[in-house]
C-alpha positions in Angstrom: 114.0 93.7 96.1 112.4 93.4 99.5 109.7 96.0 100.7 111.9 97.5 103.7 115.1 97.2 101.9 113.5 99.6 99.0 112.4 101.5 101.8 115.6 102.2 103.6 117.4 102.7 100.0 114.6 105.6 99.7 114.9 106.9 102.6 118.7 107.1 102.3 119.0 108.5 99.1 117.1 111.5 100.2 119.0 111.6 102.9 121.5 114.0 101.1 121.2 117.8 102.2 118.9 119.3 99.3 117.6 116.2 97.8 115.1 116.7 95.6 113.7 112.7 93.2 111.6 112.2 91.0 109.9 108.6 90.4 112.4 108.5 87.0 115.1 109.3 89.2 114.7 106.6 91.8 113.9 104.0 89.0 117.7 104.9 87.5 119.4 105.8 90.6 117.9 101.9 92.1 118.6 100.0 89.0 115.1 99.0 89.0 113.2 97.0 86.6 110.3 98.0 84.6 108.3 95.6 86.2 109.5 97.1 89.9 108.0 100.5 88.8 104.8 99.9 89.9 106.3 98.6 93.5 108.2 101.8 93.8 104.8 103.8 93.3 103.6 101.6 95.8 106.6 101.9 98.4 106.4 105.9 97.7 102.8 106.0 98.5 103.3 104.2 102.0 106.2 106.4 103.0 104.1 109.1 102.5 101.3 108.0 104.6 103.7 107.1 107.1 104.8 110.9 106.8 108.6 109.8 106.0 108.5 111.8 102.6 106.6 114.3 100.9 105.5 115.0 96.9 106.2 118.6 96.1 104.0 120.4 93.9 106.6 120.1 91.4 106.4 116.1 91.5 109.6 116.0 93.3 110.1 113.7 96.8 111.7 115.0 99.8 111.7 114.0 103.2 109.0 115.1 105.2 109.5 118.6 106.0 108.7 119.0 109.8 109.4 122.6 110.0 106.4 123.6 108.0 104.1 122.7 110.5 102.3 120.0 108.3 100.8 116.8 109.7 99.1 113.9 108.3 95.7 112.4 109.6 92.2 111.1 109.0 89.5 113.8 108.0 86.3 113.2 110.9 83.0 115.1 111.0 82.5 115.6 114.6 78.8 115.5 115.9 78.1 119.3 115.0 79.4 117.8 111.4 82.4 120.4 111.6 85.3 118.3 109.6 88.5 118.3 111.5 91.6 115.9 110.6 92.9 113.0 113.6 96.0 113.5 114.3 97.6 110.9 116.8 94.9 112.0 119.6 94.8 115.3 118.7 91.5 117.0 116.2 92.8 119.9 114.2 89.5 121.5 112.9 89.4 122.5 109.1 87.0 124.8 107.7 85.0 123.6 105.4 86.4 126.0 102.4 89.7 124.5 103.4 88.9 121.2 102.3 90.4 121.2 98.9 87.9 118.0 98.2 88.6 116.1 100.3 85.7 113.3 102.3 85.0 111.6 105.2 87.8 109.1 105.6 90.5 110.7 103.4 93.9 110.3 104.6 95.3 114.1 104.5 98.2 116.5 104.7 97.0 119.7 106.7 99.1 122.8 106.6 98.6 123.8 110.3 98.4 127.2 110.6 97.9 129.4 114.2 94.4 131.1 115.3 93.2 134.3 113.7 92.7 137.4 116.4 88.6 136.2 116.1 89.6 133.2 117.0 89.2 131.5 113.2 91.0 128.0 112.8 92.7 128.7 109.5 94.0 125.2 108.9 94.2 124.1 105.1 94.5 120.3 103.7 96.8 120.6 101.1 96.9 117.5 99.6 95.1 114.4 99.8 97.5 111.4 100.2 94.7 108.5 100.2 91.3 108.3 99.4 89.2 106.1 101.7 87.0 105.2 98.7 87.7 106.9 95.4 84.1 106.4 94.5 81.6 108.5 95.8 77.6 109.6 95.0 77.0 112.6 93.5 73.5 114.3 93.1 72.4 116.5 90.1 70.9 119.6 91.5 69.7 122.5 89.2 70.8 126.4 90.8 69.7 129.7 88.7 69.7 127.3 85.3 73.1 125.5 86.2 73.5 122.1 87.1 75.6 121.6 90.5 77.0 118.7 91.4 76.7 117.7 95.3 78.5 114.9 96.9 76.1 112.6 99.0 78.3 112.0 101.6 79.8 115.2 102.6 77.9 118.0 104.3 80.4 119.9 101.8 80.1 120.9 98.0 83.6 120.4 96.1 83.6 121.1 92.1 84.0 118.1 89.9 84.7 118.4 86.4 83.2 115.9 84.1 83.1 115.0 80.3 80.5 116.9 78.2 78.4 113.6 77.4 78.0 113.1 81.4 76.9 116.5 81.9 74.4 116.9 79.6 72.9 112.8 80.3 72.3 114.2 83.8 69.4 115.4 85.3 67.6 117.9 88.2 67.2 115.1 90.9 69.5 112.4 88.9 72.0 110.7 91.2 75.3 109.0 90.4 77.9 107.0 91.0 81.6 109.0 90.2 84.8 108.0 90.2 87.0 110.6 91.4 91.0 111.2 91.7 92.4 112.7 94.6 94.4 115.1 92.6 93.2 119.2 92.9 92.7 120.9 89.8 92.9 124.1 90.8 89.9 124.0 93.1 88.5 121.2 90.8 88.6 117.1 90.9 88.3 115.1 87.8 85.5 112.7 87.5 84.4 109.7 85.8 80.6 108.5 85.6 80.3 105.0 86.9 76.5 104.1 86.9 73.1 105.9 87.8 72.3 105.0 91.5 68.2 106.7 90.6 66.6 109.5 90.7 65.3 111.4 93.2 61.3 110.2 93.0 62.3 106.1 92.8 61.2 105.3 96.1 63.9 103.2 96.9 66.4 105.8 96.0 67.5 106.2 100.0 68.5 102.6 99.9 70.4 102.6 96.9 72.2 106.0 97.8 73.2 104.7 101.4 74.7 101.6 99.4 76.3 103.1 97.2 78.2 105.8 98.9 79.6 102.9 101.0 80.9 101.5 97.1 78.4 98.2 97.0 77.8 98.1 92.9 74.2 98.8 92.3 74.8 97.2 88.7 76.2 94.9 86.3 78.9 96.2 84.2 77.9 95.8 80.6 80.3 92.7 79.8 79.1 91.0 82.4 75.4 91.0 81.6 76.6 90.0 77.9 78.0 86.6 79.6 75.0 86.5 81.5 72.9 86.1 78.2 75.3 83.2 76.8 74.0 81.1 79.3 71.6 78.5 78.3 68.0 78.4 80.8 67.6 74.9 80.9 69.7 72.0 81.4 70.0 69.9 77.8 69.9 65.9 77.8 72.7 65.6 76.0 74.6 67.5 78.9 73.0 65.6 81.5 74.4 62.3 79.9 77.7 63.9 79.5 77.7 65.1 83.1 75.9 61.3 84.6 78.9 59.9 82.1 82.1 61.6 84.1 80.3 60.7 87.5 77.7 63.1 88.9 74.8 61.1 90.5 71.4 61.0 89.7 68.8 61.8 92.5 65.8 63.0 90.4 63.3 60.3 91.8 64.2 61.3 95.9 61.9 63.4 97.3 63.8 66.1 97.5 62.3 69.9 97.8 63.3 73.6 99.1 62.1 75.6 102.3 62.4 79.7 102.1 60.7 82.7 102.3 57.8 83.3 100.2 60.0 85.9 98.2 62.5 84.2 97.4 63.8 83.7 94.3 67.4 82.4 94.4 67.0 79.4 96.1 70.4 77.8 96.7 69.5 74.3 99.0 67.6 71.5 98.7 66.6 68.7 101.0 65.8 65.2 101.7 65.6 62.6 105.0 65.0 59.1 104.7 65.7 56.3 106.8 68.7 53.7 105.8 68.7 49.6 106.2 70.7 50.1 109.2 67.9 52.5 110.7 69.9 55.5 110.6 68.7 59.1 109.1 70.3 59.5 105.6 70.0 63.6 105.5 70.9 65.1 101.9 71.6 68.5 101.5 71.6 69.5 97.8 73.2 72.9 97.0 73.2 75.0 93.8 76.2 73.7 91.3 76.9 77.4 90.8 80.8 76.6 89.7 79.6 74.6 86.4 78.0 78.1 85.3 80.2 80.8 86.7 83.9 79.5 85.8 87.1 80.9 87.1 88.6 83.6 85.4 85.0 84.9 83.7 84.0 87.8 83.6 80.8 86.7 85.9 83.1 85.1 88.7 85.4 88.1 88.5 82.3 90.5 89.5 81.2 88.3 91.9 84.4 87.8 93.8 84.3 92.3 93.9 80.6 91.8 95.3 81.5 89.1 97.7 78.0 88.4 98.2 74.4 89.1 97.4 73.2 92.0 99.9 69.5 92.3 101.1 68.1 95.7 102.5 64.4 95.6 103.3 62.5 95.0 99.8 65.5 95.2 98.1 68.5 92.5 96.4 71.6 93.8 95.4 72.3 90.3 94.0 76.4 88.8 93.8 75.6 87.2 90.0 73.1 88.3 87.5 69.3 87.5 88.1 69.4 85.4 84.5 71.6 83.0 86.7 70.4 83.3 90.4 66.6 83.3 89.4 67.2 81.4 87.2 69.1 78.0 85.8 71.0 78.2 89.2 68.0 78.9 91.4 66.6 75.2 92.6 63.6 76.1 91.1 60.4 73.4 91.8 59.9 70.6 88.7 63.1 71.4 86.6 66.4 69.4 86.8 69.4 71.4 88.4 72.9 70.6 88.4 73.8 70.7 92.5 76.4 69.7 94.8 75.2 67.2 97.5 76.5 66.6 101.0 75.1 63.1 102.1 75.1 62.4 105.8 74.2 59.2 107.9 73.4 59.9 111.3 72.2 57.8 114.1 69.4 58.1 116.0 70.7 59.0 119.0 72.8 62.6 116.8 76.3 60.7 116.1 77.7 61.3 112.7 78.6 57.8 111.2 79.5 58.8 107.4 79.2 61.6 104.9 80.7 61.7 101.6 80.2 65.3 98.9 79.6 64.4 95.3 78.3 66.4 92.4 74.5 65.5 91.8 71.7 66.4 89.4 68.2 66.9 91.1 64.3 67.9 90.3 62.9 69.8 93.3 59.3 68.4 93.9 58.2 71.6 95.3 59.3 75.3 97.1 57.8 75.4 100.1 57.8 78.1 102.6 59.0 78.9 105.9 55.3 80.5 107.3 53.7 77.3 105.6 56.0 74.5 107.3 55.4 76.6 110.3 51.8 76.2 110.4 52.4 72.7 110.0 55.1 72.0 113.0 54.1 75.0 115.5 50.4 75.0 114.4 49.8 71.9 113.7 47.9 72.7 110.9 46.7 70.4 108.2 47.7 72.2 104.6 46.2 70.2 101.3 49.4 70.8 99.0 51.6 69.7 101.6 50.1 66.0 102.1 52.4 64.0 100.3 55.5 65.4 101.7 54.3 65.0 105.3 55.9 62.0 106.5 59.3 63.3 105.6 58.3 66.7 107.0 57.9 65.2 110.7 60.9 63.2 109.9 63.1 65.9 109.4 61.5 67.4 113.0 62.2 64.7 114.7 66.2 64.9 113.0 66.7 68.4 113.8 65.4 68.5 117.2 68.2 65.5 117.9 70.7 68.1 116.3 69.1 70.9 118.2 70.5 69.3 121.6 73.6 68.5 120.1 74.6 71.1 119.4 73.3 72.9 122.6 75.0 70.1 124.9 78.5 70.6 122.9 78.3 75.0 124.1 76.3 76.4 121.0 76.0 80.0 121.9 72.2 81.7 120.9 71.2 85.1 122.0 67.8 84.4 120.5 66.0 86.7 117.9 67.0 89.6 118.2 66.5 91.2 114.7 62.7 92.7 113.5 61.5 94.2 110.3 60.8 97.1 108.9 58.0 97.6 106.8 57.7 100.1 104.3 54.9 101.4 101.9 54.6 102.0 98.4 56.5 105.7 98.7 59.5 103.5 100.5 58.4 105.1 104.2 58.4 103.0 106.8 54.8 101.9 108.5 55.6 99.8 111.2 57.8 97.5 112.6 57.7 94.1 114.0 59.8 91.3 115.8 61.3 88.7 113.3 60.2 85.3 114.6 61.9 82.5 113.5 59.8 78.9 113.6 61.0 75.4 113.8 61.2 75.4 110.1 63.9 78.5 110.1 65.5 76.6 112.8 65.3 73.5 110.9 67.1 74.8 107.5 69.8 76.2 110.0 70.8 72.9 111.8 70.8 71.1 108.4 73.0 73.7 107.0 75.4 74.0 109.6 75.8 71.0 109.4 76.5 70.3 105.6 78.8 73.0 106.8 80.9 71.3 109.1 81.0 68.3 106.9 82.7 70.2 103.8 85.0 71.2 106.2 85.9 68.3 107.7 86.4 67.0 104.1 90.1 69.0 104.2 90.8 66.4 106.6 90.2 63.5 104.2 92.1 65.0 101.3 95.2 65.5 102.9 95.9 68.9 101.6 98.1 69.7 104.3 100.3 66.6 102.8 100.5 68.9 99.6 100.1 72.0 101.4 97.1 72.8 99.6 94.6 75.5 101.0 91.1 75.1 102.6 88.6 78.2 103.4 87.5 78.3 107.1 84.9 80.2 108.2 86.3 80.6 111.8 85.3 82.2 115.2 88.4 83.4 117.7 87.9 83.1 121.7 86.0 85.9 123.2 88.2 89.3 123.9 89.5 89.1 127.4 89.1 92.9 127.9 85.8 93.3 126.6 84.5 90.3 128.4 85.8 92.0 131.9 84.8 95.1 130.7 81.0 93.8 130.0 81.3 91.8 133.4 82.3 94.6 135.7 79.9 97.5 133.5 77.3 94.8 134.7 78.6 93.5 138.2 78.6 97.4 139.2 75.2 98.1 137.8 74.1 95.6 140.6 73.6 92.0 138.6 75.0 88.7 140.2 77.6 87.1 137.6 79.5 83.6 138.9 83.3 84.2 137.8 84.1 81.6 135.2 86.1 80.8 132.3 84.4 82.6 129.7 86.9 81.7 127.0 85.4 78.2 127.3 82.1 78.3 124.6 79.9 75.8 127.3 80.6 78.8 130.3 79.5 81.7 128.2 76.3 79.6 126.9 75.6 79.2 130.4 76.3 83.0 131.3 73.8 83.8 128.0 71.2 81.4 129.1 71.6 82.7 133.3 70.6 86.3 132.1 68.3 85.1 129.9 65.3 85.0 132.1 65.9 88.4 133.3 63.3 90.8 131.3 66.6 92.9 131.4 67.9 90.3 128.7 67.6 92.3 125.8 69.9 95.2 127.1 72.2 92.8 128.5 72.8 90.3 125.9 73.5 93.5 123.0 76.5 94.0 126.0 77.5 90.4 125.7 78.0 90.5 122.1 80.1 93.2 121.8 82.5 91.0 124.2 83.2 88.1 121.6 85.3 88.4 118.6 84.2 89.0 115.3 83.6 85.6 112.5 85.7 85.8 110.0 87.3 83.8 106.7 91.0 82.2 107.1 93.4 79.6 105.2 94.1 78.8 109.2 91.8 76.5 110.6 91.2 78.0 114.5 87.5 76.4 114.8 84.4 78.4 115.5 83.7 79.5 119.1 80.0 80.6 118.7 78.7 77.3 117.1 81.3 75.2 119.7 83.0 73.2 116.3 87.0 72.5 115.3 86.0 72.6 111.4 83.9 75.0 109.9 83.5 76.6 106.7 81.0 77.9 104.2 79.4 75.6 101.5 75.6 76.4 101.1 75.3 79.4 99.5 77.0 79.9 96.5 74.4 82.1 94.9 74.7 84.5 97.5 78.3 84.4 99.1 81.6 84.0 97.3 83.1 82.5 99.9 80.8 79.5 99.5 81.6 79.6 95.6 85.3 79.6 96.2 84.4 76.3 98.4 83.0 74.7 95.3 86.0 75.9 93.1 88.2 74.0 95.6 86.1 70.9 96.0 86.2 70.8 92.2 90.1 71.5 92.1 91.2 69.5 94.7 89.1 66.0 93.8 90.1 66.5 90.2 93.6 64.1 88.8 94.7 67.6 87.9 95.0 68.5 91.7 99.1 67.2 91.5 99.5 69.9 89.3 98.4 73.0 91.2 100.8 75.3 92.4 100.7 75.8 96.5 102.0 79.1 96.6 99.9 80.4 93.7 96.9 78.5 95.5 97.6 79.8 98.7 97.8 83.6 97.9 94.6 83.5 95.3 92.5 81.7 98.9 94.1 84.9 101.4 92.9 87.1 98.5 89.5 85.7 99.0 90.0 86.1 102.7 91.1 89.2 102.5 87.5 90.2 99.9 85.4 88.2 102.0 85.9 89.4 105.4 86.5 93.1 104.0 82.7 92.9 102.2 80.9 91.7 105.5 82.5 94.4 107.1 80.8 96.8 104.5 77.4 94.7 104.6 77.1 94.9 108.3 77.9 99.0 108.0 75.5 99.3 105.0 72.5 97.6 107.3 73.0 99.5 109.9 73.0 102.7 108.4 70.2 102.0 106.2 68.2 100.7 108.8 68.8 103.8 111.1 67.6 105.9 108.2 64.7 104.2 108.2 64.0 104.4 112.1 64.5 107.9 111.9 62.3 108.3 109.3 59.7 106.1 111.3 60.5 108.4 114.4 60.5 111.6 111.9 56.8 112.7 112.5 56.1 111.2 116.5 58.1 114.4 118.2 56.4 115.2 121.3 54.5 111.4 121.3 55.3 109.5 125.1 57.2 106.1 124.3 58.1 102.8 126.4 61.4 102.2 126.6 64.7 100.1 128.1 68.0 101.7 128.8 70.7 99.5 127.0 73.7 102.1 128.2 74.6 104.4 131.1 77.4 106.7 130.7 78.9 109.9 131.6 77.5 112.3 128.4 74.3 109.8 127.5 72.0 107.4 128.3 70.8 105.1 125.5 67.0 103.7 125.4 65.4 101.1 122.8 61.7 101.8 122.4 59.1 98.6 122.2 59.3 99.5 118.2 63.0 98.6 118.8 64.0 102.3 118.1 67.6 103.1 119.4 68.2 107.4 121.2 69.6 108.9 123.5 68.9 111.2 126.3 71.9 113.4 127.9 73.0 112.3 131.4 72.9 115.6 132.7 68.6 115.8 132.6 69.0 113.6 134.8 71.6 114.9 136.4 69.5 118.5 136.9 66.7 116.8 138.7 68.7 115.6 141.4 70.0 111.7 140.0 73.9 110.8 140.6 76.0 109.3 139.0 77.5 106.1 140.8 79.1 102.6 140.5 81.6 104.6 137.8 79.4 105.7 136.1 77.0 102.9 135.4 73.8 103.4 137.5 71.8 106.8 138.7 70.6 107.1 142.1 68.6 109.7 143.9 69.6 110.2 146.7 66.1 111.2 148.1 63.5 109.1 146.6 66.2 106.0 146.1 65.1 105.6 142.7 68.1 103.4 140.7 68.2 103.2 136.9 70.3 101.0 135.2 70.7 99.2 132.2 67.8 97.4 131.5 65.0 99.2 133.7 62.0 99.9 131.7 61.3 104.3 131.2 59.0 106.1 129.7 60.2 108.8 127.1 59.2 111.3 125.3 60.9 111.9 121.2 62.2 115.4 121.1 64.2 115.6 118.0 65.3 113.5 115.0 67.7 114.2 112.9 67.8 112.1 109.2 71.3 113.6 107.8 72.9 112.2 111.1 70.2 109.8 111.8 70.6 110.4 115.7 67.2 110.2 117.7 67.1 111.9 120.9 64.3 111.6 123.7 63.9 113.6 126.8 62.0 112.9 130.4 58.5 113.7 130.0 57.7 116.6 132.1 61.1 116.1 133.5 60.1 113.2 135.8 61.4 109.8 135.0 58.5 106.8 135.4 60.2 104.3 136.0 59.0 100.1 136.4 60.9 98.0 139.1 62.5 95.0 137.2 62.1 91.7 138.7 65.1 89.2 139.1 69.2 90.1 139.1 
């Protein structure tokens, strides 16, 4: 039975004056299936969030009864952390003893009820139709001998019942990782203990608190690590002979080695250049054979698909498969043989692609170098002893990825530059300083090699044909820029006084020349975060709609199966679909288990990018924490009605309400996008240098907000527009 016909037959069959269903009674009265029970649940659920239906307290369905003044709507904090639920538009405030449980995010029923004579908002959720994220942290906090449990992310204390073995593991300062319903007790909510996130003197703790609360799994469920330790640490001869006997190639003699960070420790690509009989460049890129290890359908792959990918806060690795595995015997580790997948490309000397072919490989790194060494060596020009051997092919593979470089610029690459800096932190976890990330012709090198090997693999759906079969690819794909952001970031700059040519921005060689127009402007940093939020957001599809940031029709993900399931599920389909077996795959079963991976993929990144961010404004704040009252540089990034937002040199994001400026005398023009006074002519606008002063930091909310220093704005005149 269709979804909307089941709905409509709901729907109708309550329909009847005083009907009253339970789930039995729809199963009979629908002649459904036991296998349609679970859709039903389903179908229930999302007429109840739609506010078609309601559950009564007696598990009985009934449609919505409008009547009773109840609505449906998002639970919010507002900035005073006051929860209130969205309604359409509209914020209906709850107290915070009327919460009945229920978190940031919850889809809820409020009982809307009218003002007290004081004026009391006596709204009440009465049920909590969907949980944003049934998982939430929990710290163990000792009161007058009793242990209390507080939820991490709710300014709010709720009572959670748990098992007897749960409370008495837990300790003062312990915090957790519970698994709650979103059915009320009786004032209490059911919990289940899911893993310890720390306790309250690990150092680290913040970090692993922030990730958890937004449900990244801090670790390894127990089954998983037990596969983990079935897996051998070395490669054996007799299955290099098996694997060299159905076809995998040999490249243990090339000189073939690995460039990262000093740190790292999964190390996923390989490389080697040399120069073919026809005088091309023959560039290898070897990647970690992760799918001979992690199968489908283990217990390994199935956790990594939930984890989507490896995620990196400051000193910390929340990694996507066990450390045994991504340290280890699938880490391209320097002087042991690795199974790998290699993309092999001939290119000319002039950038032109003439050839490529993908084939599964076995290699022996000869050494892991490191970015800040090879830097030394191309930027520096320095001479390093263990490097001598290797230098030839070093300079080679300059030479090659400075040809891709302008390639890849002439065919619209769009680059903002480096934007991002780190944080660094001291033994206690508290941050010391912060500097600019810098990224050296070797970064840059790795990145054109990789993109690359990139657009290769995807190019290889071409030469397969599975669109013949119907058979589907993973695309790692970019969407035009958004037509009404774009205007909105022209005209927000046009009226703040900058000179923009009108073009077709939707065309990737016009924006790159917009980017690189305002680039010399020292108001680029401000300007080019306003760019960004114009284009669309990268994402994974089974639809291949090309990649408007990097300027390509094919792109995917291939390089970094240790760290990103998407890149994984590549390897699973290069294996499936060059196999003889390929005839025998399914289409449709194919094509639902690739939107599933989508569907993880996407959702993930989403939760990385939120993860960062939060973590890393915790950690500006607590940078900022002790400096109220200490005079700061700063650029305004944003002018608006209520604030204006300033980046310090230590690239430290507050705010400073409009109206200080407003009281000495500044107006607010150009709708709202530049202040004038109207006496001294002094103009701020986004991207004008000001001095500030830090008047109050918050670390719950992690807002920073600055003030004018002795209420008169310094301002420095910016050159260019």
């Amino acid at each position: 039975m269709r979804l909307r016909e089941l709905e409509e037959k709901i729907i109708h069959l309550l329909e009847k004056k005083g009907s009253k269903l339970t789930i039995q009674q729809f199963t009979s009265l629908l002649n459904l299936q036991k296998e349609e029970i679970a859709l039903l649940k389903e179908v229930l659920e999302n007429l109840e969030l739609k506010g078609l239906i309601y559950l009564t307290d007696s598990e009985e369905y009934i449609l919505f009864p409008k009547e009773e003044n109840l609505v449906i709507g998002e639970l919010r904090y507002d900035c005073k952390q006051r929860p209130f639920a969205l309604v359409g538009h509209n914020m209906v405030f709850i107290p915070d003893n009327q919460l009945n449980g229920a978190l940031k995010g919850d889809i809820v029923l409020v009982k809307r009820n009218q003002f007290t004579k004081m004026g009391e908002n006596i709204s009440t959720v009465k049920k909590i139709l969907k949980r944003q994220n049934n998982t939430v942290v929990f710290e163990c906090r000792k009161k007058g001998g009793k242990k209390v449990f507080v939820p991490y992310n709710s300014p709010f204390t709720f009572k959670v019942s748990l098992s007897k073995k749960d409370r008495n593991r837990l300790q003062d300062g312990d915090r957790f990782f519970l698994e709650i319903d979103k059915v009320n007790h009786n004032g209490n909510f059911h919990g289940d203990v899911i893993c310890f996130v720390g306790h309250k003197d690990d150092p680290n703790l913040d970090i692993k608190t922030i990730a958890a609360s937004h449900g990244i799994r801090i670790e390894f469920p127990e089954e998983v690590m037990e596969e983990a330790e079935d897996i051998p640490t070395s490669i054996s001869e007799k299955e290099i002979q098996a694997e060299l006997k159905s076809g995998r190639v040999d490249l243990r003699e090339k000189m073939i080695f690995t460039i990262d960070g000093k740190k790292s420790k999964d190390l996923d690509d390989a490389i080697s250049l040399e120069i073919n009989e026809r005088g091309n460049f023959l560039l290898g890129v070897h990647i970690a054979d992760v799918s001979y290890y992690v199968k489908e359908g283990s217990k390994i792959q199935q956790e990594a698909f939930l984890r989507g990918h490896s995620y990196y806060f400051l000193n910390l690795v929340f990694p996507m498969i066990p450390p045994k595995l991504s340290n280890g015997i699938c880490s391209l580790n320097p002087k042991v043989d690795r199974f790998t997948k290699t993309c092999e490309i001939e290119i000319t000397q002039s950038g032109e692609i003439v050839g490529y072919r993908i084939f599964n490989s076995i290699i022996r790194s000869r050494k892991k170098m490191s970015y800040e060494d090879v830097n030394e060596i191309f930027d520096q020009k320095s001479f390093l002893k263990d490097y001598e051997e290797f230098l030839p092919t070093l300079h080679l593979m300059y030479q090659l990825s400075y040809i891709l470089d302008r390639k890849k610029y002439q065919r619209g690459y769009i680059s903002f530059g480096d934007k991002d800096f780190i944080i660094h932190t001291d033994e206690q976890g508290l941050p010391t300083h912060i500097t600019p990330l810098i990224r050296g012709s070797s970064e840059k090198l790795i990145e054109n090699f990789m993109l690359l090997a990139n657009e290769m693999t995807a190019s290889y759906s071409k030469d397969l044909h599975l669109e013949e079969e119907e058979l589907p690819y993973i695309y790692r794909i970019h969407g035009l820029p958004d037509k009404g952001r774009i205007k909105e970031a022209i005209t927000y700059l046009t009226q703040s006084g900058y000179s923009l040519d009108k073009r077709n921005y939707e065309n990737p060689k016009e924006f790159q020349k917009l980017v690189e127009s305002m680039s010399q402007l020292d108001a680029y940093p401000a300007i080019s975060d306003l760019l960004i939020r114009g284009l669309s957001k990268a994402k994974y599809s089974i639809h291949n709609l090309g990649h408007f940031g990097l300027a390509l029709d094919y792109y995917t993900h291939f390089t970094s199966p240790i760290r990103r399931y998407s890149d994984l599920q590549t390897h699973y389909n290069l294996n499936n679909y060059v196999s003889q077996e390929r005839r025998l795959l399914d289409p449709k079963i194919e094509r639902e288990k690739m939107l599933a991976v989508c569907k993880q993929t996407t959702k993930v990144e989403k939760i990385a990018e939120s993860t960062d961010q939060e973590i890393t404004g915790y950690k500006l704040a607590q940078f900022m924490d002790n400096k109220v009252g200490q005079i700061f540089e700063s650029m305004i990034t944003h002018i608006s009605k209520n604030h204006v937002v300033v980046r310090t040199s230590d690239f430290v994001t507050g705010n400073i309400l409009t109206k200080d400026f407003i009281q000495m005398g500044f107006e607010l023009t150009n709708n709202d996008t530049t202040l004038i006074h109207p006496v001294t002519k002094k103009m701020l606008r986004i991207g004008d240098t000001l001095t500030v002063q830090l008047q109050e930091v918050n670390l719950e909310t992690r807002k920073i907000w600055f003030m004018l220093p002795e209420g008169k704005p310094k301002v420095y005149v910016k050159k260019g527009a």
